[in-house]
Structures are given as structure tokens and as C-alpha cells.
C-alpha positions in Angstrom: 77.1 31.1 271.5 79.2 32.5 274.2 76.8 36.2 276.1 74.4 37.6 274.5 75.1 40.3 271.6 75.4 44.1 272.2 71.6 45.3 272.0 72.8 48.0 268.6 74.2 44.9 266.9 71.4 43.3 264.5 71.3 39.6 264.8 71.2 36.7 261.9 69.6 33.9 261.6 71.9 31.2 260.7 71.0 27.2 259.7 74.5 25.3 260.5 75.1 21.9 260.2 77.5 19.7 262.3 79.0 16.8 260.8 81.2 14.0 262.1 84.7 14.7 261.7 86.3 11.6 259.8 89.4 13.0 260.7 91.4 16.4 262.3 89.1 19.9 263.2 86.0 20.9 261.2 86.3 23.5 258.4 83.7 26.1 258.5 82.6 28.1 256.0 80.9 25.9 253.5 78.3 27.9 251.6 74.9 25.4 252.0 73.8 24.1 249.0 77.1 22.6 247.8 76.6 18.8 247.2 78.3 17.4 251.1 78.5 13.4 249.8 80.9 11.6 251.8 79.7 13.6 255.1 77.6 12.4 257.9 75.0 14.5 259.2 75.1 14.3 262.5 73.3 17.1 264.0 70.6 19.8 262.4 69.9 22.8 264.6 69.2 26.6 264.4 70.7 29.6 266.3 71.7 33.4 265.9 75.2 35.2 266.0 75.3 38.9 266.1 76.5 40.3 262.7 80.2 41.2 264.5 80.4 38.0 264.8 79.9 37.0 261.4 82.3 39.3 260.2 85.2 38.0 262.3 84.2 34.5 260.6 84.3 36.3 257.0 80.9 34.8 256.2 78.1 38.2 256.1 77.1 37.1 252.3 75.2 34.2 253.4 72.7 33.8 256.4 73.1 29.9 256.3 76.4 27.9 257.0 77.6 24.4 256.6 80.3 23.0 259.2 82.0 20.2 257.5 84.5 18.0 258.2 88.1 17.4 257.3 87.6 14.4 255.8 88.7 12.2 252.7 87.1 14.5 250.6 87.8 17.9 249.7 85.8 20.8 251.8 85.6 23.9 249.9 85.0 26.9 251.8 82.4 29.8 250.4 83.8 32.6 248.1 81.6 34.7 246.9 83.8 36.5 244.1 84.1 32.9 242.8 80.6 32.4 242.6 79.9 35.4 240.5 82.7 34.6 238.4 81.4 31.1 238.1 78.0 32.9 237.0 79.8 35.3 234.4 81.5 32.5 232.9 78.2 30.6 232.5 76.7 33.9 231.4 79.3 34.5 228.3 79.0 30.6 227.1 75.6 31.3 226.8 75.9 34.6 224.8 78.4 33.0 222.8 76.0 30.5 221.4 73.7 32.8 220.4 73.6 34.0 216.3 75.3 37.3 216.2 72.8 40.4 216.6 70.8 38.1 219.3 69.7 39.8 222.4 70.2 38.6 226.1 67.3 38.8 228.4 68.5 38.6 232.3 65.0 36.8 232.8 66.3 33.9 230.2 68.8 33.3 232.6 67.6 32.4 235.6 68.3 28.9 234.9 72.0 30.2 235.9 71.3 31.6 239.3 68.9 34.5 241.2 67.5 37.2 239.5 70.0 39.5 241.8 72.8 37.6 241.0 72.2 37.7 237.2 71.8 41.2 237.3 75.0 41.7 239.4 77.1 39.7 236.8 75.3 41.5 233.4 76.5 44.7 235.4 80.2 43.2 235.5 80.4 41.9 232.1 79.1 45.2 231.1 81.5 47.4 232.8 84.2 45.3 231.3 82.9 45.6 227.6 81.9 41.6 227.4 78.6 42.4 226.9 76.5 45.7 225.3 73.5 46.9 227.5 70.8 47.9 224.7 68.0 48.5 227.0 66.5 47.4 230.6 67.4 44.1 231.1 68.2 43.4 227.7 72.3 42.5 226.8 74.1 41.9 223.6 77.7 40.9 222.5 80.1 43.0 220.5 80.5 42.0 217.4 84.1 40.7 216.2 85.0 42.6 212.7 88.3 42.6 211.0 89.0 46.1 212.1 88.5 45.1 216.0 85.4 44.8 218.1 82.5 47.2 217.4 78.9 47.7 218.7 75.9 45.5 217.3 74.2 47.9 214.7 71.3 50.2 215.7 68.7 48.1 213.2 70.2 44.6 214.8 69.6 46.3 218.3 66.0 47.6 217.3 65.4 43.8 215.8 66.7 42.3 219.4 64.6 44.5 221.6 61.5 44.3 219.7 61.8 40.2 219.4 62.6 40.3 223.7 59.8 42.7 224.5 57.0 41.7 221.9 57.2 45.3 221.1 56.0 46.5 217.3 59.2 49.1 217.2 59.9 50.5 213.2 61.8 53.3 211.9 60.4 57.6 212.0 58.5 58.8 209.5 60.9 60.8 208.2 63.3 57.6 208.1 60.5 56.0 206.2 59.7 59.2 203.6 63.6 59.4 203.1 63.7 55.3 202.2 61.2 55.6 199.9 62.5 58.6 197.8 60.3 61.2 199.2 62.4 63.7 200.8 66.1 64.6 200.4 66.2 65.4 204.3 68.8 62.4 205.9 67.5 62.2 209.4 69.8 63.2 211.8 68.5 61.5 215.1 68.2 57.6 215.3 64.0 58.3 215.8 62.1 54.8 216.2 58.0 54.3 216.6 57.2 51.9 219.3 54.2 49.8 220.4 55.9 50.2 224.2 56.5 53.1 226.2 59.0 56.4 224.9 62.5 56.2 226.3 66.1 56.6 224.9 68.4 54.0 224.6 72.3 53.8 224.6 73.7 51.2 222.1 77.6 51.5 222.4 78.2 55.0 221.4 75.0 55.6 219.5 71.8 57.1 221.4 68.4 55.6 220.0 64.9 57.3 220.4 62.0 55.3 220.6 58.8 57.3 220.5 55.3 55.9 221.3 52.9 56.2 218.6 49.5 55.8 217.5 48.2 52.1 216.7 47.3 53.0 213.3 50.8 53.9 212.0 52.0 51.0 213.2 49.7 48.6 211.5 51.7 47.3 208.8 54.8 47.4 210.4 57.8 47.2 208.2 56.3 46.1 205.3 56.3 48.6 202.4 52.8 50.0 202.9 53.5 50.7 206.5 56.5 52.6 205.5 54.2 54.7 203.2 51.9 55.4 206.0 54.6 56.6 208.3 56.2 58.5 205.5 52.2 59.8 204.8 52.0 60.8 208.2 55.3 63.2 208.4 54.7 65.0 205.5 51.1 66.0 206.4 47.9 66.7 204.7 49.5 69.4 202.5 52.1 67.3 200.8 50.3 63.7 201.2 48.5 63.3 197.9 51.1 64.0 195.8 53.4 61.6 197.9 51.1 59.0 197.4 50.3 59.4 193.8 54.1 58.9 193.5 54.1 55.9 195.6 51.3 53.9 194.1 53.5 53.8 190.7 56.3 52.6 192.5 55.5 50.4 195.5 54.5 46.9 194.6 50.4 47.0 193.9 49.9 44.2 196.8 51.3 46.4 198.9 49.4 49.4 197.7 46.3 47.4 198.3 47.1 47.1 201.4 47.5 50.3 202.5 44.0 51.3 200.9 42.3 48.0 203.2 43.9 49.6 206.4 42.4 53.5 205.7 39.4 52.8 208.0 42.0 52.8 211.0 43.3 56.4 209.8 42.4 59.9 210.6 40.6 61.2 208.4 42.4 63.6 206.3 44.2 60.1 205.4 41.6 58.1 205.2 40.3 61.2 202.6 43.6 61.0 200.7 44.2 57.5 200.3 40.2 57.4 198.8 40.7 60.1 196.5 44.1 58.4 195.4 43.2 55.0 195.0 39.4 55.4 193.8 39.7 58.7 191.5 
């Protein structure tokens, strides 16, 4: 290195290796790591260059370079958009193997590169619709219809991120009273319960609540008696006896039973109602 560097220029540590040209001048610029068989190592040593430096040798993405010869073999020099479009590519066979509806995790990818390069390329594929971002680190493909290319649906997305986070995540209770014939009222909102923390979620054009909620009416999950507790739950103490006289003639009596097993884990205006209900 020819003078030192200007005292306001930050330096850079750099690992470069010298190999023995086989023939002609040495290219430089080989990102380290590529596989160099058919080189000679003849030299291993470690210096700094000033960052002003690096930049009139195009090379400030990586703080180690390879020198390589201009030999029999090819020498390819670093390119960093390359790279990430290498990555992408790797990124997209691996979502397209997947069943449609399956979620992409950046941390099941790692196999492909760093976490920071992972992220970088789920950003890219992103911005250029390749991919669907339905929550924090969590990625799914379009789905391919006849009429064109459409989000994943909100209950495939829900299914996804609950699988990825090992989230209990099921639908409001006013979702649940409306499935199960007990109101009229169509909820207007996408509302979810979650296990996991409350946050809002974008999923193509359609914005997704999740809402954190007590242990106890999430329980029995989706099954048909968690659905009556959630519905149970919205329409209060006023309306719940009633609601649940209605439901024990029409959901299955297993799942009936159930429900009556998990009152202990109610309030206990529930716990109350369900009693009265089932025993009277």
C-alpha cells in the first residue's frame, strides 16, 4: 500500500490472496469463497486499504478479496447484484415446491445464504409481486387462478402463520356466533383470536386483525365446541343460555361434551351457564 490514508477516511480490513499467475496479469476482484481449483496459493497475508481506495477498485461489498490468476480456468470477478439474483432464484424454486397456501419462513432458508441476504431478496421478490408478505418474516406465493394471479386466501394465510409461529390463531367470536346460526350480523372486519401477540396484518389487499385473547377461549380451538365458546363469549351473559340451549340440539353431542369438560377453565357466569344448560 502506497502512504498512509487520510486520517477522516475509515480503514478496512481486507484478507487477499496472491496466486501464481499461470499466464498474463492477475484479475482481481474475486469474491472469497468461490471454489479457486486449478490456482496455486502462493502467498496468504493481511493488510488495510482506506475505503477510497476500495471504491476506485469497485469492491466496498466485501471486506475480503481474492487475487487470482489469468489462468486456464475461468476467473470470475464479484458481482453482487448477481449474487442476490442467484439467491432469489434459489428462493422462488423453493417456494414453488411448496403445496399452494404454504407459508415461507426467511429462517427456513438459511440453508440459501445469510439471514441479511435472505431478507434483502424476500424484500425484492416482494416488491416485484413474486412473493406475498403475510406477516414478519413469513412469505407466501400468489396463487395462479384462471382469471389471473390473486392473493392466497385470508383462512389459507391464518392456517400458514399459525403452522410457522406455533400460534393457536381462530376466527372472532362474532365470526364464530355467525357460523353457527346465531346471529344474522356478517362481520365486517377480518377479527382473529390469537395465542401470540395483537397486531394487524396485510395479506394482498385484505387487512387481517389478530387480537390476543384469553387461554380459555382458545381451548378447543377450531373444533365445534370451541366455536361455541367463542360465539358464548360475544354474545354475553344476557343472551348465552338461550344460545346454548340452541346449540346443544344442533352441535354434535361429543362436541357438546366437550365443551361442558372444559367449564372449569371459564369465568364464571359461563361456567354457571354451561351447568345450568347441560345438568338442568
Amino acid at each position: 500500500m502506497r502512504g498512509e490514508p487520510a486520517a477522516d477516511v475509515d480503514l478496512i480490513l481486507f484478507h487477499e490472496i496472491l496466486i501464481r499467475p499461470d499466464r498474463g496479469e492477475l484479475q482481481r476482484l474475486v469474491e472469497l469463497g468461490r471454489d479457486p481449483r486449478g490456482f496455486e496459493i502462493v502467498e496468504d497475508k493481511i493488510h488495510t486499504r482506506s475505503i477510497a481506495e476500495t471504491k476506485r477498485e469497485r469492491h466496498v461489498a466485501h471486506s475480503r478479496v481474492l487475487a487470482v490468476a489469468n489462468c486456464q480456468k475461468t476467473a470470475y470477478i464479484s458481482d453482487k447484484r448477481g449474487s442476490m439474483q442467484h439467491l432469489s432464484e434459489q428462493i422462488m424454486a423453493h417456494a414453488e415446491r411448496l403445496p399452494e397456501g404454504a407459508a415461507l419462513a426467511a429462517k427456513s432458508l438459511l440453508h440459501l445464504g445469510s439471514r441479511a441476504g435472505v431478507d434483502q431478496a424476500l424484500k425484492r421478490l416482494t416488491e416485484r409481486g413474486q412473493l406475498i408478505r403475510a406477516g414478519r418474516g413469513i412469505y407466501m406465493r400468489p396463487v395462479k387462478g384462471r382469471f389471473g394471479v390473486r392473493a392466497p386466501s385470508i383462512d389459507q394465510a391464518i392456517e400458514a402463520l399459525a403452522a410457522q409461529r406455533g400460534e393457536v390463531i381462530v376466527p372472532s367470536g362474532a365470526a364464530a356466533a355467525n357460523a353457527l346460526g346465531l346471529t344474522t350480523q356478517v362481520p365486517i372486519r377480518s377479527v382473529y383470536f390469537t395465542s401470540g401477540r395483537s397486531r394487524k396484518l396485510s395479506i394482498g389487499k385484505q387487512e387481517v386483525e389478530l387480537r390476543h385473547a384469553p387461554r380459555w377461549q382458545l381451548a378447543l380451538a377450531n373444533r365445534p365446541s370451541g366455536q361455541a365458546v367463542r360465539a358464548l363469549a360475544w354474545l354475553g351473559p344476557e343472551q348465552a343460555e338461550g344460545a346454548l340451549k340452541t346449540l346443544k340440539r344442533k352441535i354434535p353431542s361429543a362436541s357438546f361434551s366437550e365443551l361442558v369438560a372444559a367449564a372449569p377453565q371459564f369465568p364464571t357466569w359461563l361456567a354457571s351457564t354451561v351447568s345450568r344448560v347441560a345438568h338442568g
